[in-house]
Each structure stands twice: as structure tokens, then as C-alpha cells.
C-alpha positions in Angstrom: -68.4 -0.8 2.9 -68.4 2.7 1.8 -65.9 3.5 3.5 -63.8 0.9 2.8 -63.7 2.4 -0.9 -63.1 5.7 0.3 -59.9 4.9 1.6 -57.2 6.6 -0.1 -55.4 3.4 -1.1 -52.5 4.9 -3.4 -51.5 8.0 -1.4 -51.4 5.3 1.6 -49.7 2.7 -0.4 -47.3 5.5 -1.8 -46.6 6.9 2.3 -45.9 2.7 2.8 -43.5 2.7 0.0 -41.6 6.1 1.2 -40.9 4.4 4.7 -39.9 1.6 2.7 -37.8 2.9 1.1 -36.3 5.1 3.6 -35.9 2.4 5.8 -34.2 0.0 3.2 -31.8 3.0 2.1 -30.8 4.0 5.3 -29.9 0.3 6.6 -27.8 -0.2 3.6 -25.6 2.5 4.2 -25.8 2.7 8.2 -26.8 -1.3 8.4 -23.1 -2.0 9.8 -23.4 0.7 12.9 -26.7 -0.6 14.2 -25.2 -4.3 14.4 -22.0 -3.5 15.6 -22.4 -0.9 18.5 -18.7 -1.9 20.0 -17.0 -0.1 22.7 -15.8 3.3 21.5 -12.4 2.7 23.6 -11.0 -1.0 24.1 -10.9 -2.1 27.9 -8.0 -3.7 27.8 -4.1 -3.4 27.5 -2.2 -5.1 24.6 -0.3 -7.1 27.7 -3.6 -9.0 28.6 -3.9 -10.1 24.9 -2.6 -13.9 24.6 -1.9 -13.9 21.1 -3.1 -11.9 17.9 -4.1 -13.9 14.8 -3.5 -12.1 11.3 -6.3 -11.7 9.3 -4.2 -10.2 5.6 -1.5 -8.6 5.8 -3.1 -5.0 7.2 -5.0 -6.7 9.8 -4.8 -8.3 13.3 -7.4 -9.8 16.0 -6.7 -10.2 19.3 -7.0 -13.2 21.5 -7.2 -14.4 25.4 -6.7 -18.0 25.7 -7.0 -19.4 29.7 -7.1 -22.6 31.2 -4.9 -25.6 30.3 -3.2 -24.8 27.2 -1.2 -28.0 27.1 -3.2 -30.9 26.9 -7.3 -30.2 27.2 -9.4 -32.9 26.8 -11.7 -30.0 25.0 -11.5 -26.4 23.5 -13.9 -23.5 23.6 -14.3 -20.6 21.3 -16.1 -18.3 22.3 -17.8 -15.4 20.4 -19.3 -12.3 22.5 -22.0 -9.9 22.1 -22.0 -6.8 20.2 -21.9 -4.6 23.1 -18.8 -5.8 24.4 -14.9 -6.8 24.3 -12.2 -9.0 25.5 -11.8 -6.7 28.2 -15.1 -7.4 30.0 -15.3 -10.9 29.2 -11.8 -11.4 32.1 -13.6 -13.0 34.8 -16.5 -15.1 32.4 -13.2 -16.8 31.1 -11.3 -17.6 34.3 -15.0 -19.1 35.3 -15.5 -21.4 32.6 -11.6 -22.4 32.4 -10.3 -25.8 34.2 -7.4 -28.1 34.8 -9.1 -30.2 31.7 -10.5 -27.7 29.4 -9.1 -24.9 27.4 -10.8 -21.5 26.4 -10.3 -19.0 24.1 -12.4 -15.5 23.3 -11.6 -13.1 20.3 -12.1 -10.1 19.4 -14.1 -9.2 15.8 -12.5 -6.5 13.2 -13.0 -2.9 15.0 -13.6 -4.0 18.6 -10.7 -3.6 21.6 -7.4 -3.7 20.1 -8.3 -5.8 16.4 -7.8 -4.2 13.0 -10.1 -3.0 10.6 -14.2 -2.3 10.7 -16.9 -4.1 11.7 -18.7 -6.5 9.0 -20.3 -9.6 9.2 -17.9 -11.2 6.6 -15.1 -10.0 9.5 -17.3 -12.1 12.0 -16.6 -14.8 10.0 -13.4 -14.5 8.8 -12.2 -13.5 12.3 -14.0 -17.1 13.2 -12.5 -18.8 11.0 -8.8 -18.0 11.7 -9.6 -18.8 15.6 -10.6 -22.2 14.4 -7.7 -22.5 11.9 -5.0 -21.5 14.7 -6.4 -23.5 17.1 -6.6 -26.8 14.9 -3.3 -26.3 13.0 -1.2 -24.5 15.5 -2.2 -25.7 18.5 -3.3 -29.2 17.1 -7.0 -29.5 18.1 -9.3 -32.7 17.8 -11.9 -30.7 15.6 -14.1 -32.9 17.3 -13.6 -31.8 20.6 -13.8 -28.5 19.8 -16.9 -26.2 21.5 -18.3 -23.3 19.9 -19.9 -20.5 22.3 -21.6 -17.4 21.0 -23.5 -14.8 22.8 -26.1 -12.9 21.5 -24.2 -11.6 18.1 -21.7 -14.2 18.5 -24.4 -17.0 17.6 -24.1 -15.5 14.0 -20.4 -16.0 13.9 -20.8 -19.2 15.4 -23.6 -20.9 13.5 -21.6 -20.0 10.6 -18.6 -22.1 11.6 -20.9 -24.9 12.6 -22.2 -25.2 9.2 -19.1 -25.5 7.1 -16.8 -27.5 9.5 -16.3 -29.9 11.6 -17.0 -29.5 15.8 -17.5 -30.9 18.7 -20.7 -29.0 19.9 -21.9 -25.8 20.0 -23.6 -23.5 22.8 -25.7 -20.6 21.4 -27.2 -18.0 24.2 -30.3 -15.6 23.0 -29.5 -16.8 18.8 -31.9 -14.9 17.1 -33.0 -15.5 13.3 -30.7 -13.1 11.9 -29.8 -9.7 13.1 -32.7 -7.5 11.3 -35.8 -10.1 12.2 -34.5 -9.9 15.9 -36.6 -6.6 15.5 -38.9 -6.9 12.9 -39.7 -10.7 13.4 -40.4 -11.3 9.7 -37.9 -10.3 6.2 -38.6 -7.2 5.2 -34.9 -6.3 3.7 -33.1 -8.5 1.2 -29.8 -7.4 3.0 -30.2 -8.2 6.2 -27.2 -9.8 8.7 -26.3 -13.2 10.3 -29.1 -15.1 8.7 -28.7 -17.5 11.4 -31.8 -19.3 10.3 -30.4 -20.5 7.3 -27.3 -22.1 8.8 -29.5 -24.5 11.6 -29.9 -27.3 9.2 -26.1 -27.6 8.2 -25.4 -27.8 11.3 -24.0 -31.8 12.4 -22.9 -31.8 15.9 -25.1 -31.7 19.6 -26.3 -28.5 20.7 -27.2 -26.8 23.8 -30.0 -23.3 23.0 -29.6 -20.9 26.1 -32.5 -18.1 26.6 -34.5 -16.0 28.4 -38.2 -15.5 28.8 -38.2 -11.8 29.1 -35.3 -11.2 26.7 -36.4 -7.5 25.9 -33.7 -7.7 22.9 -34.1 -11.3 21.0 -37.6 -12.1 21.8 -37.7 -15.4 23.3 -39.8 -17.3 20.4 -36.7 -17.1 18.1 -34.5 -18.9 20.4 -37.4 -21.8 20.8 -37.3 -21.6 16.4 -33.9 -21.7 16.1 -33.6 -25.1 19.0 -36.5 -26.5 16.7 -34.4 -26.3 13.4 -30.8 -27.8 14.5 -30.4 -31.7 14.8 -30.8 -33.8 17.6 -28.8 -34.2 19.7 -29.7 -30.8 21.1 -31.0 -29.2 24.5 -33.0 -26.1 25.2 -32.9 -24.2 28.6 -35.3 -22.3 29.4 -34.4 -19.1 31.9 -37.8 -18.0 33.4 -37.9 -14.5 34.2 -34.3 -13.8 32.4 -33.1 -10.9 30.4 -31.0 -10.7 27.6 -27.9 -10.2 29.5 -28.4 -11.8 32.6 -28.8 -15.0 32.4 -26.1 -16.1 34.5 -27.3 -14.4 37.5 -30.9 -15.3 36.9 -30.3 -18.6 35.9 -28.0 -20.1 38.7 -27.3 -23.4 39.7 -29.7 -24.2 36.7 -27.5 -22.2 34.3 -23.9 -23.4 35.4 -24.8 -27.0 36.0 -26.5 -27.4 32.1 -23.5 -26.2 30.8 -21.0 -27.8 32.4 -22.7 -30.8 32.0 -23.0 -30.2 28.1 -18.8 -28.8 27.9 -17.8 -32.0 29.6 -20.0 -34.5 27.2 -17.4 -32.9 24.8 -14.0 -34.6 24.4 -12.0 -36.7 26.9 
């Protein structure tokens, strides 16, 4: 017990406050560069680009659209990880496209060939102009529309959910916003994609995709984030899956749940 009261409590609790401190300052000002890590050169052409979609009158995102773009029964959006752009995402689109479905990827502000920087208000704003092109111009049922986001595309994507009207939405390794996917608990009052706080907004079925050894979004948020949206909803479980290859671990398993859940959509 002694000791206990020897313990320099307010030179420790001053060294806790410093890290603090340094922590919080240097995530407000560099907060934007640790979520958005995109490609330092684009790895595609503007002639593999489908369409762009302006954001003001400065800005532009880019867009690849595949599959039947007359008549689907159902239309995905899908939203990619921070790590990547439209270029790389070529072949996942030609895989998931069909004779009855339509699919369409963006880009966010300051990846590939879109305008501006990197924000999670572009994330959204960048979300919702897909949505508004593809309702308006290209006449969507809203209802058989499918949101997909990947890793930091589950912010973008939860987002939308929330505030208007879809068909279904497919979220691989969500995590419970973008600073808790490392610390696990709030420790900074500005932190990113609160993804948490969107789940119970959200109206439509759901299909939560992870990995039990995702070494980036621990796999307990994904499990937390399933528990919090509405039924109707389905969790797969990846045994032995990373955070970025859950295609090739998963399999059969993987393709066959989700093409299952894409064609309970529409038609």
C-alpha cells in the first residue's frame, strides 16, 4: 500500500495528458492523410472512365458503370477501400456484373482521376451524387438499388443507408468509425465515419461480410456493427480471412452468399 502512495500520480497524469494531447493535435491536422492513403498516381486512363459526375462547379468524380445499363432488374454502388481506385477494382466489376444486374464503382475526391482532396464530407457527397445520377438520370427503383462498401467504403455507404431510401446494403470489414478501428474505444471527439451511429437508421436487409484474422478492422467490430442494423440482416463469417482477402479465402462460401443476397434485390 505504500507504494501505491508513492506513485507519482501528477507527473504521470501530466506525461498521460502530453500524449494526449499530442495525439489529439496531431490527428486534427494530419487526421485526413491517415484515413485516406490513396494511390499517389491513378491506374487508370480517362478512356476507361464511363461517366464523370460533377460535384460544384470546380470538381468532378469519376465513374465505371458495367453490366446491363438498359434495363437491370437491380443496381449496385459500390464504394472501395482506402487503398485503392477505380483502376484496380476492373476485373471485381466485370465479376459481379450480369445480363440482369447493373454496377457501378466511383471514385472519392482526390483518388484516380476525381477532383479535389480527400474528406469524409467528399465521401459523402461523392455518394450522394452516384445515388442522385443513378435515380434521376438513369431512372432507378430506389428500392432496388444495392449499396456495397469495402473497408472505408462502409462509411460512405452506411451514410447513404441512413438518410435514403435502398434496396439492401452489403458492408465487408465495417468497422465502428475509422479511429476506433485502432483504438477500439473514443478517445478523440473528431474522429471519422462514425459508422456506429448510422446502424440504427438504417431500414433495408443487410448482408455483414468479415474476416476472423482481419489484422486491420478487428473482427469484433464487424459482429457489433451486424448486431446493431435491423433484421432482415445476415452475417458471414470468413474463418481464417484477412482484411483483403476475403474473396480468395472465402470461395464458394463468399460468391454464393452474395449472389444469393444481390439477387433477393429487385426483379
Amino acid at each position: 500500500m505504500e507504494n501505491f502512495f508513492t506513485i507519482p500520480w501528477t507527473r504521470l497524469f501530466v506525461l498521460l495528458f502530453t500524449v494526449y494531447l499530442i495525439l489529439a493535435i496531431l490527428t486534427w491536422f494530419y487526421g485526413d492523410r491517415l484515413v485516406f492513403p490513396a494511390p499517389s498516381n491513378s491506374t487508370y486512363s480517362q478512356g476507361d472512365v464511363s461517366f464523370f459526375i460533377p460535384l460544384d462547379s470546380d470538381h468532378n468524380i469519376a465513374c465505371m458503370r458495367y453490366g446491363n445499363l438498359d434495363d437491370p432488374k437491380r443496381t449496385i454502388i459500390f464504394s472501395h477501400g482506402n487503398g485503392e481506385d477505380l483502376g484496380n477494382l476492373k476485373s471485381f466489376l466485370n465479376y459481379w456484373a450480369s445480363g440482369s444486374t447493373e454496377i457501378i464503382a466511383y471514385d472519392y475526391p482526390g483518388y484516380g482521376l476525381s477532383d479535389g482532396s480527400s474528406s469524409e464530407n467528399g465521401c459523402y457527397n461523392a455518394m450522394e451524387a452516384v445515388y442522385q445520377k443513378v435515380v434521376e438520370d438513369f431512372g432507378r427503383n430506389p428500392s432496388e438499388i444495392i449499396l456495397w462498401g469495402r473497408s472505408l467504403g462502409t462509411g460512405p455507404s452506411l451514410f447513404l443507408a441512413a438518410n435514403k431510401k435502398i434496396g439492401g446494403i452489403i458492408l465487408e470489414t465495417p468497422f465502428l468509425s475509422a479511429f476506433r478501428s485502432v483504438t477500439g474505444i473514443t478517445i478523440l471527439p473528431w474522429d471519422r465515419f462514425r459508422n456506429i451511429e448510422h446502424t440504427n437508421q438504417v431500414t433495408c436487409p443487410s448482408l455483414v461480410i468479415h474476416g476472423t484474422l482481419d489484422e486491420v478492422v478487428p473482427f469484433r467490430q464487424g459482429k457489433q456493427i451486424f448486431s446493431e442494423l435491423p433484421e432482415p440482416r445476415t452475417f458471414l463469417k470468413v474463418d481464417n480471412a484477412e482484411h483483403n482477402n476475403l474473396m480468395e479465402v472465402g470461395g464458394d462460401l463468399y460468391s454464393d452468399t452474395i449472389s444469393k443476397f444481390i439477387i433477393s434485390i429487385g426483379g
